[in-house]
C-alpha positions in Angstrom: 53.3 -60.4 -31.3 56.8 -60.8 -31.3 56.7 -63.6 -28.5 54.1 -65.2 -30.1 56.1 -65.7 -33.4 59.4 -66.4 -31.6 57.2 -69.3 -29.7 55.7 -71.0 -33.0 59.6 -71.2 -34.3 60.6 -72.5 -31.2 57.7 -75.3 -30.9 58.7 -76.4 -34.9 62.3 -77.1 -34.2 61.3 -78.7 -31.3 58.6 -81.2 -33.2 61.9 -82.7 -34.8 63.4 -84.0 -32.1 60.0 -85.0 -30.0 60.4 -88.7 -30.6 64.2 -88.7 -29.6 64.2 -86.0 -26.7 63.6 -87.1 -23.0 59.9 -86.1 -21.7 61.5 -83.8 -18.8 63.4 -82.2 -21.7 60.7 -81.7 -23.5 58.4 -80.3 -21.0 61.4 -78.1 -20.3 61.7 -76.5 -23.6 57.9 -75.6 -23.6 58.7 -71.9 -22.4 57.3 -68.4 -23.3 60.5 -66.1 -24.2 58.9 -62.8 -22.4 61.9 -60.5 -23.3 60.3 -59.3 -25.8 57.2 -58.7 -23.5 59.0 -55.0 -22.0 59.4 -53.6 -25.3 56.0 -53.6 -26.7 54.9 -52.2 -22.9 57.0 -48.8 -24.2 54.1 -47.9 -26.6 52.1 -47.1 -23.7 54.2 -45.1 -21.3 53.9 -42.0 -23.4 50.3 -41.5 -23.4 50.2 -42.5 -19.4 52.0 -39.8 -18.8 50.4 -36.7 -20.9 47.2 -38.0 -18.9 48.6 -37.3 -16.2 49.9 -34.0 -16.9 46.9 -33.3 -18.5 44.4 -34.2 -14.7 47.3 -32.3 -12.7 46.6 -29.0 -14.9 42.5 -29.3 -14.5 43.1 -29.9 -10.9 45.2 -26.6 -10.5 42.5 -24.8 -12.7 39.8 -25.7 -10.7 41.2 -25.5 -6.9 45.0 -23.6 -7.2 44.0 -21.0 -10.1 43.8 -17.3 -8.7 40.0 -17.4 -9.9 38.8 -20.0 -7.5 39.4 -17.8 -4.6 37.4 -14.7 -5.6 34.6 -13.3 -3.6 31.2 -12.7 -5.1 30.5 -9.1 -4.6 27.3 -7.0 -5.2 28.3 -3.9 -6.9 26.6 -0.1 -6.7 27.8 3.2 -8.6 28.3 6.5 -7.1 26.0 8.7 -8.3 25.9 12.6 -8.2 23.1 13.7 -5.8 20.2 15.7 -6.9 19.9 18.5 -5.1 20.5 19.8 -1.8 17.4 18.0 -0.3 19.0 14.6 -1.4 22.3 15.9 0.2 21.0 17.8 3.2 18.5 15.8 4.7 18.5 14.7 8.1 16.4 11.7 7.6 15.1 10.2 5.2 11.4 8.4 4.7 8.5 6.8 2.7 4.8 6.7 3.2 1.7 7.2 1.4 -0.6 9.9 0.5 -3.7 10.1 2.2 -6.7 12.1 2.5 -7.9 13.8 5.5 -11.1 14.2 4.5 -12.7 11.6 3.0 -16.6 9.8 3.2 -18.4 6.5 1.4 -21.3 8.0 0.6 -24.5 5.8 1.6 -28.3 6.3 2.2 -29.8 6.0 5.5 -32.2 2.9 4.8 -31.7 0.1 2.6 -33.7 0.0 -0.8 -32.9 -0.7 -4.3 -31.1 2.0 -7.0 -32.5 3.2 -9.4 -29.9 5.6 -10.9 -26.9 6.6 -10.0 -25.2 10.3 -11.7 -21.5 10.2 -10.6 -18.5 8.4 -12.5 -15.0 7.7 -11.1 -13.0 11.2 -11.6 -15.7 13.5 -11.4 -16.2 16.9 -9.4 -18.8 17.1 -7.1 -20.0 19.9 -5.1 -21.6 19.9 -1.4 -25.4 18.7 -1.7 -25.2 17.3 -5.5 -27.5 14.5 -6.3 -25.2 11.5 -6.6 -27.9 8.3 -7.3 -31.5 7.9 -6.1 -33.2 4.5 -5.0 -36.4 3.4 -5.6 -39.1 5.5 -3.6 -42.4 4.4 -4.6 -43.2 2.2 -1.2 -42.3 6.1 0.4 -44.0 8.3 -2.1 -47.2 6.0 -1.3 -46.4 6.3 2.4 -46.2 10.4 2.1 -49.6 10.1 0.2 -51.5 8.3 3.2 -49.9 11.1 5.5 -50.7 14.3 3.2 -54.5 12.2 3.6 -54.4 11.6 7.2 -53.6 15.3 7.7 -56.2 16.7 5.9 -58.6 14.5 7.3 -57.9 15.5 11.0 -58.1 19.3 9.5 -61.2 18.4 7.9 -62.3 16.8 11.7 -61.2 20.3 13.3 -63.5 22.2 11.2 -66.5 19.7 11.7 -65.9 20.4 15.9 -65.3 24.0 15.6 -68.9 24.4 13.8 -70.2 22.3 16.6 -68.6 24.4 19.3 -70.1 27.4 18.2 -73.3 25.8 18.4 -73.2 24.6 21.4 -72.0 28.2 22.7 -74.9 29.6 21.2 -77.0 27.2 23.0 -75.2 27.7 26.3 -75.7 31.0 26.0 -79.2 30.9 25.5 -79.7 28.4 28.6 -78.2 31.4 30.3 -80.5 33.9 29.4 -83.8 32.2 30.3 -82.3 31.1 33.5 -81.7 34.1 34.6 -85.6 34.6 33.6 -86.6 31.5 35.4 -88.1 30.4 32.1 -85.8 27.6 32.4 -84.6 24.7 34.4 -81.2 23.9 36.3 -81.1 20.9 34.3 -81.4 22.5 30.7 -78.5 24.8 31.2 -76.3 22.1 32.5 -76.8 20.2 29.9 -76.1 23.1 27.7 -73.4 23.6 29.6 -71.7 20.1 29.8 -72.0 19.8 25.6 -69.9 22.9 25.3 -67.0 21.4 27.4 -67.4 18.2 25.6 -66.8 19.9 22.1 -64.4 22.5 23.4 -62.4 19.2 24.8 -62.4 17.5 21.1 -61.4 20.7 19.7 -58.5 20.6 21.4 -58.3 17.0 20.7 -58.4 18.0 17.0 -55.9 20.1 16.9 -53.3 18.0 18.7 -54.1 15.1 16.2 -53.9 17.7 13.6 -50.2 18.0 14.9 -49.6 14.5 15.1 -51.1 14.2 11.1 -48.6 17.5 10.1 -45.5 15.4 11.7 -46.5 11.9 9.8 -46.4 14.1 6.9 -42.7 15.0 7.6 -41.8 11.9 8.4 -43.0 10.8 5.4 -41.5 13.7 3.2 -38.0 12.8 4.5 -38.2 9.3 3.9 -38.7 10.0 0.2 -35.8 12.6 1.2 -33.5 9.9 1.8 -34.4 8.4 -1.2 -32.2 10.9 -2.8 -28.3 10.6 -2.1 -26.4 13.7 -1.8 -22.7 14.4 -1.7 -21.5 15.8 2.0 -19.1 18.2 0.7 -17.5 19.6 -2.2 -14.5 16.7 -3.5 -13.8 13.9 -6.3 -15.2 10.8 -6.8 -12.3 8.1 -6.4 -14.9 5.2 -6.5 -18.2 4.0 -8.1 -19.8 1.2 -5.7 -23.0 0.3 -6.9 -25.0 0.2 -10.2 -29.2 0.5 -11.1 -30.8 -2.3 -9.6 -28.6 -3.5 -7.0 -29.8 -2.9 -3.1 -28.4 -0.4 -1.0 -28.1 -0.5 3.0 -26.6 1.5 5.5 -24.9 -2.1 7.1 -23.6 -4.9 5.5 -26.7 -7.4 5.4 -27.8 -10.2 2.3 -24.6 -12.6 3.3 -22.3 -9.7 1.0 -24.4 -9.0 -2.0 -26.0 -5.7 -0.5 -23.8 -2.7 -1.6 -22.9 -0.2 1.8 -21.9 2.8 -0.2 -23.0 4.5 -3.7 -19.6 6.2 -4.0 -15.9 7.2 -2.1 -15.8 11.2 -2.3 -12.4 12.8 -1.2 -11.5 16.2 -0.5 -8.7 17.3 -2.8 -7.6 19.7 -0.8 -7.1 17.7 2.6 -4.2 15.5 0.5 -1.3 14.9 2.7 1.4 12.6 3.7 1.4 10.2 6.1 5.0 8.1 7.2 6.2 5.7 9.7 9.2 7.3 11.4 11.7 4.5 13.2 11.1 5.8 16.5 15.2 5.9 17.4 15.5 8.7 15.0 11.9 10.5 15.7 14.1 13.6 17.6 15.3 14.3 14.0 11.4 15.6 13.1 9.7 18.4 14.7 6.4 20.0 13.8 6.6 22.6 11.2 9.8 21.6 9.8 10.7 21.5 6.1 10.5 18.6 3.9 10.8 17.7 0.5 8.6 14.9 -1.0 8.8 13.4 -4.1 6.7 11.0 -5.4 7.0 7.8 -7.2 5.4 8.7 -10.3 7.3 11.6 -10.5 11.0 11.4 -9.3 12.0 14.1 -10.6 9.8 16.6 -9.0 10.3 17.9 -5.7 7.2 18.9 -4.0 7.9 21.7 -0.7 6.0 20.2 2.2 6.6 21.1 5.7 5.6 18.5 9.0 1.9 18.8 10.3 2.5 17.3 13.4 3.5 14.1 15.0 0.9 11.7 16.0 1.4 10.7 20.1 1.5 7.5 20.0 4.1 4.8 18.7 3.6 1.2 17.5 5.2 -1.0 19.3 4.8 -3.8 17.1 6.9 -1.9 14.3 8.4 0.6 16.6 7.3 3.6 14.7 5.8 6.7 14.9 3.5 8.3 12.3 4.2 11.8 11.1 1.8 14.1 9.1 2.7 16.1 6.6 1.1 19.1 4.6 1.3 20.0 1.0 2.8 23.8 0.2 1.6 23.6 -3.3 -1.6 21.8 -4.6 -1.4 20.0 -7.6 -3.9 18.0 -9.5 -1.1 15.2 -10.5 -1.0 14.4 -6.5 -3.2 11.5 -6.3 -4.4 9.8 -3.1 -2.6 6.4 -2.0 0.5 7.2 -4.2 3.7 6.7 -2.7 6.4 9.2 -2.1 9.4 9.7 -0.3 10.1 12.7 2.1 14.0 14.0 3.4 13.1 15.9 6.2 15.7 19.1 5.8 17.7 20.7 8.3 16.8 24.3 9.7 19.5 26.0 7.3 18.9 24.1 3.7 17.2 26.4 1.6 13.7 25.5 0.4 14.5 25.5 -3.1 16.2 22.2 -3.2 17.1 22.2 -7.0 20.8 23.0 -6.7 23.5 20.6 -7.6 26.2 20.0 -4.7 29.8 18.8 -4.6 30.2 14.9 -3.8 28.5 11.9 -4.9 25.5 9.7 -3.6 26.7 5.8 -2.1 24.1 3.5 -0.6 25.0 3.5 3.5 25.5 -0.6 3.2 28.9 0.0 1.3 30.3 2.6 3.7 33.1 0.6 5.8 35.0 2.0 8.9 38.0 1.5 11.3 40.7 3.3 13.4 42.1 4.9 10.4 38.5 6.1 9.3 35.7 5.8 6.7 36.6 3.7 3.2 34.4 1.7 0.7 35.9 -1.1 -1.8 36.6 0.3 -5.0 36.0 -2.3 -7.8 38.5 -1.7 -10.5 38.3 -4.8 -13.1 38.2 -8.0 -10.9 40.0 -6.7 -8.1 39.3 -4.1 -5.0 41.1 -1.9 -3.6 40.9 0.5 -0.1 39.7 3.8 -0.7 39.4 6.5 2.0 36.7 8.9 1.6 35.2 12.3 3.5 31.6 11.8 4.4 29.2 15.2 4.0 26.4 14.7 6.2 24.9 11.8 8.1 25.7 8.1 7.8 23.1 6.3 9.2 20.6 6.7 6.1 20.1 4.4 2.9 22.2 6.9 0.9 24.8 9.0 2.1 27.1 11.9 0.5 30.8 11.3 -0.3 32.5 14.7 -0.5 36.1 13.1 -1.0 37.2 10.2 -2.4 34.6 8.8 -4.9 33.5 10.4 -8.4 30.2 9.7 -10.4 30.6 6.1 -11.8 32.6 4.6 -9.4 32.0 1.4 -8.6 31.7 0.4 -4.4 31.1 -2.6 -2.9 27.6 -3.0 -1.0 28.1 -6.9 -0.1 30.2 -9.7 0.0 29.9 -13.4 0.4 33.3 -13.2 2.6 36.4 -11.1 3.8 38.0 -8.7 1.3 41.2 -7.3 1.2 43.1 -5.0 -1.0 44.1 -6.5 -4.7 41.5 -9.5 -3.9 40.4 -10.9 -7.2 36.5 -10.5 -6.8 33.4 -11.4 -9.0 30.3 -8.8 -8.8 26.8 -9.3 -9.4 
């Protein structure tokens, strides 16, 4: 504003003289005085320049601070192992429990049901009535039979009195011919009607037969009306209700039932896992293993190998190995899962007691010429530590014996190179 004001002074003094002055002179003194122009720019150089400080500091935040160079890092703790099975074990694997024995109980023709006596979770024993179906089209059929039979009995009797007739007769024929008070053609006659009905006697017995095995036919048709269990087990699974039709194959585009009920035998529970086939030398039949299952992780169940199936898969390059139960319990239900450590020839079967060392997952394990070390995580920053490994390490967790305590924080993974005193954030 200072200008502005010296340039209104400057443009009243000059108004005096305007008639008197030359135009060039005039025109001349028509200026803007601009030295006052760099002082007023002074009230801006200050605020320019804590801007700039102010951008060069975010800038060094964001791409020079130690922070923007960490590594993110997934984190795992050393744990103490739980018993010498967890420590000892010379592979490690999951599978499922299966049973060996095991049967969908069906009927042998299709019909209807009419009731069915079993629940999920019950206790049946070898012949129990599970459900019958609806037998009247058989019971009517078994009627006709039992009818059919004791008319062909009825038949035999009526050809066995005729027999001895015509016996009598023949017999007679005899007599007077040998008196010659007869003719040749009277006894023949007598003689040819005593074949015939000795011929339908034996007719009559043979479709007395044939009548007897209709009869069973139809007595184990109303049989099969009634579904029985095949052996002693648990019911795992209720299929079909009253009402709903029955067959021994699928038929009625899915809305005929195949089974009345999934029985298992209890006491055929094992384990079944898929070995990796690089480490199958590790198993052998009759070895020891200890399973635990998911339920229950803290039970240890003594199990020993069954045998190994002879035959891999190549598409997932595995073997299957069966393994047997030492102890029965009722908590071991079929399909659960569990995970076996198949133990080396010397670890005791009681696999309760506590060992020396500490349990890392196998991904943080690192090694090089001077030997085995994980990344300790202390704070925001790693550090090399060596460590003494205790049994394997090519399994999912393996024992530190040196080095590591319980709590100890490793490193499992990174999202780039570490080195020692590398400022890290974990996950």
């Amino acid at each position: 504003m200072a200008y502005v004001t010296r340039l209104a002074q400057n443009t009243r003094l000059h108004r005096k003289t305007i008639t008197m002055a030359d135009p060039s002179e005039r025109i001349s003194q028509l200026k803007i005085d601009r030295s006052a122009a760099p002082q007023a720019g002074r009230n801006w150089l200050l605020p320019t320049i804590v801007l700039i400080l102010a951008g060069a500091g975010i800038l060094w935040w964001l791409f020079l601070s130690p922070g923007s160079s960490s590594v993110v890092v997934e984190v795992d703790v050393a744990r103490k192992p739980p018993s010498v099975a967890a420590a000892s074990s010379v592979l490690d694997a999951s599978g499922y429990v299966v049973a060996r024995r095991q049967a969908t109980v069906s009927s042998k023709v299709t019909g209807k049901v009419r009731e069915v006596f079993i629940e999920e979770g019950m206790r049946v024993e070898k012949d129990q009535v599970v459900a019958t179906l609806d037998d009247a089209t058989q019971q009517a059929q078994l009627a006709l039979a039992v009818a059919q039979a004791d008319s062909a009995r009825a038949s035999l009797v009526e050809i066995e009195a005729q027999l001895r007739n015509a016996r009598l007769d023949r017999n007679r024929q005899r007599d007077l011919a040998e008196r010659d008070l007869t003719s040749k053609s009277s006894l023949d006659s007598a003689e040819a009607v005593y074949d015939e009905l000795a011929a339908r006697l034996e007719t009559g017995r043979e479709n007395v037969d044939v009548a007897q095995s209709n009869v069973a036919l139809a007595e184990d048709a109303v049989s099969n009306m009634t579904i029985r269990a095949p052996f002693a087990g648990m019911v795992v699974s209720k299929n079909a209700q009253p009402g709903e039709m029955i067959s021994p194959v699928s038929a009625g585009g899915g809305f005929t039932r195949t089974g009345i009920c999934t029985i298992i035998d209890t006491d055929s529970l094992e384990i079944e896992v898929d070995v990796n086939e690089s480490y199958i030398q590790r198993v052998a039949a009759g070895q020891r293993v200890s399973a635990v299952l998911d339920a229950y992780p803290e039970w240890r169940i003594p199990a020993e190998v069954i045998a190994i199936v002879p035959t891999a898969d190549r598409q997932k390059a595995t073997v299957r190995v069966r393994i047997g139960f030492l102890e029965r319990d009722e908590r071991v239900l079929r399909d659960m899962g569990v995970k076996v450590a198949f133990l080396g020839g010397d670890t005791p079967q009681e696999a309760v007691a506590e060992v020396q060392g500490v349990m890392i997952p196998g991904e943080a394990l690192r090694s090089d010429p001077e030997g085995d070390f994980v990344w300790l995580v202390r704070g925001d920053n790693v550090e090399r530590r060596s460590i003494v490994l205790g049994g394997p390490r090519d399994r999912p967790q393996v024992l530190v014996t040196n080095g590591l305590v319980a709590g100890d924080s490793v490193v499992r993974k990174a999202d780039g190179p570490i080195s020692s005193g590398q400022h890290v954030k974990t996950e």
